[in-house]
N, C-alpha and C positions, 0 to 999 in steps of 0.2 A: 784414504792414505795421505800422509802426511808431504808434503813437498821440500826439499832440502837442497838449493841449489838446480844440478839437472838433473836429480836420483831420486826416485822417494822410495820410504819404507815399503819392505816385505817387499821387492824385487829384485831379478835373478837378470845381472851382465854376461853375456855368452862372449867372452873373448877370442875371437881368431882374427885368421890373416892372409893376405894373397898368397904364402906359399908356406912350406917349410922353414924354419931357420930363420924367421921375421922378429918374434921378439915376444910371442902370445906370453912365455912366461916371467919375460919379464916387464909386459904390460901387468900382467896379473898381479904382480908383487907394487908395482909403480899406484896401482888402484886402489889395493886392499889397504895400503899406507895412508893414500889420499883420504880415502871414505871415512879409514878410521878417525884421520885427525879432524874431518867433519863432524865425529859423534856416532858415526853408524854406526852397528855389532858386524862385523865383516863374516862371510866364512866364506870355504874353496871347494871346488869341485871339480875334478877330473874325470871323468865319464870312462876313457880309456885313454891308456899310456903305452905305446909299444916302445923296443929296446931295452926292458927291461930286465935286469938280471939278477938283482938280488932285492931293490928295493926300488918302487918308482923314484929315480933324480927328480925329476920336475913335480910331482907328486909330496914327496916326501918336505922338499923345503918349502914351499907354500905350506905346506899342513904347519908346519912349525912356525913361520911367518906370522898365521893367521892364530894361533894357538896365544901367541904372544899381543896378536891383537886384539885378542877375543879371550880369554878365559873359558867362556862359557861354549867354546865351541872344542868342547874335548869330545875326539874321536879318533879313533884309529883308522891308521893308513890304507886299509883295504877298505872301508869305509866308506871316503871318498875317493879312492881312486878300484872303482870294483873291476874296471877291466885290466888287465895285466896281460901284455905280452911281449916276451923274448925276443923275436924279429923285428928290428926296427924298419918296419916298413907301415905300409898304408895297414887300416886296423883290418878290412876283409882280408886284407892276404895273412897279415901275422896273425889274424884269429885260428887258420887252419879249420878245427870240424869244428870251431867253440860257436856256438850260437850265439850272438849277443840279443838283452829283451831288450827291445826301448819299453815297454811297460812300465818295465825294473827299473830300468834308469830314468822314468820321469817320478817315476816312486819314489827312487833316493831322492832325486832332486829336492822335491815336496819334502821330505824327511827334513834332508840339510835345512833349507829356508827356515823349518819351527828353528833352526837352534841361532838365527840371525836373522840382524834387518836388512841386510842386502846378501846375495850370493853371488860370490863369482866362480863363473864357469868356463874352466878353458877347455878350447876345443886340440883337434889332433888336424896338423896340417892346415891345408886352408879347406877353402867351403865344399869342394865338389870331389875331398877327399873318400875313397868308398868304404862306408861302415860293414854296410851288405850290398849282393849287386847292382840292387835297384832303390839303393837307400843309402845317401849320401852325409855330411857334416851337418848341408846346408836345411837339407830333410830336420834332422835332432836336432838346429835351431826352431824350427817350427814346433814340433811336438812340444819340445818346451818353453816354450812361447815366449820366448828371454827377448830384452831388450841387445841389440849384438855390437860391436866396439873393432869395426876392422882396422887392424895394424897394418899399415905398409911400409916398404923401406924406401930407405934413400938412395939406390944404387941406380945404375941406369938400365932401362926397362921396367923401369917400377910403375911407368907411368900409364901402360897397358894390361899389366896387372892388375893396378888401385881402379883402372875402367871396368876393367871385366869385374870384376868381383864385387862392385857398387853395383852393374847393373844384375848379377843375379841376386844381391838383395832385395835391389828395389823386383823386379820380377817377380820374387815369392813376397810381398809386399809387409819385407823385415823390418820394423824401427832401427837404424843405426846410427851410429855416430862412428867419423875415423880419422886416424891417428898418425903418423909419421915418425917413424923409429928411426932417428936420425943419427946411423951407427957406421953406414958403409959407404960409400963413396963422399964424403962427408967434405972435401974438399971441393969438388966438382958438383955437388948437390944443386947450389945456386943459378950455376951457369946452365948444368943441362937440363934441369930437371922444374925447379921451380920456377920458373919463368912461366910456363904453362899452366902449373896449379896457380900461379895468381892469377890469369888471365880467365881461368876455367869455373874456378870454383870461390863462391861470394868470401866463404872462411876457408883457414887452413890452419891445423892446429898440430900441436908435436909432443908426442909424447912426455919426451922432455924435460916439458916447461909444467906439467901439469904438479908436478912436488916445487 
């Protein structure tokens, strides 16, 4: 495989993040932008989308995003995004009887990748979100073996969340890289919050900055 910076060809970025409402899609949109101006063929992937009601939102403009980034990644919106469901909640409770395969969905995955050199992949929630009872986000990160990109925010408490959720990476012994979505308490960030990540952590990088 070819090296391209910190990416290389024909691999798949598993986007999530310490909680709900962090910024996975618009990390996803901030990547698929970057990559491309790198040279890369981007495409997108949604595994499952709840709150849906007519069209997946987050689903639908990433397809188009990446459409415009890619040409060669035409496909339709159930396509990539094959889970859909109405209740916006965790995917096992909005699934109701619906089975979800991971089979199926490391088979799309595989599909998606032939039609690009890198794939992104946003997840639902953050990692220990429940797909099925005993099979979690953090689980479909491993099955498909994606390199993963945890977002966290800036607000306060963010700093026990960006812990926990680094160390069940490292735990299931994920490659990550993470990010700082630097949207909500954005005044107070310095004072409460960053002082520690520079003391804690050798880098610190922000989403940001990366466009």
């Amino acid at each position: 495989m070819i090296k391209k910076k910190n990416y290389v060809l024909n691999q798949s970025l598993f986007i999530t993040a310490t909680n709900t409402n962090v910024g996975k899609t618009y990390a996803s949109s901030v990547l698929l932008k970057k990559l491309s101006q790198e040279g890369f063929k981007v495409g997108y992937f949604k595994p499952i989308e709840t709150g849906v009601v007519e069209l997946p939102v987050d689903g639908s403009a990433m397809l188009e995003l990446t459409k415009k980034l890619n040409p060669d990644f035409n496909v339709h919106i159930d396509f990539i995004v094959p889970y859909q469901f109405k209740l916006p909640a965790a995917p096992y409770v909005a699934k109701k009887d619906t089975i979800i395969d991971i089979e199926f969905l490391v088979k799309r995955k595989n599909e998606l990748e032939e039609l690009c050199d890198i794939l992104i992949i946003e997840g639902a929630g953050g990692l220990m979100v429940p797909i099925m009872k005993d099979f979690f986000v953090i689980d479909l990160i491993k099955e498909f073996e994606s390199k993963t990109i945890l977002i966290s925010p800036s607000k306060l408490g963010s700093i026990n969340d960006t812990l926990l959720s680094q160390e069940a990476l490292k735990n299931r012994n994920i490659d990550f890289e993470w990010y700082i979505n630097l949207f909500e308490d954005k005044d107070s960030f310095d004072e409460v919050t960053l002082p520690f990540y520079k003391d804690y952590f050798d880098e610190i990088n922000f989403l940001n900055d990366i466009l």
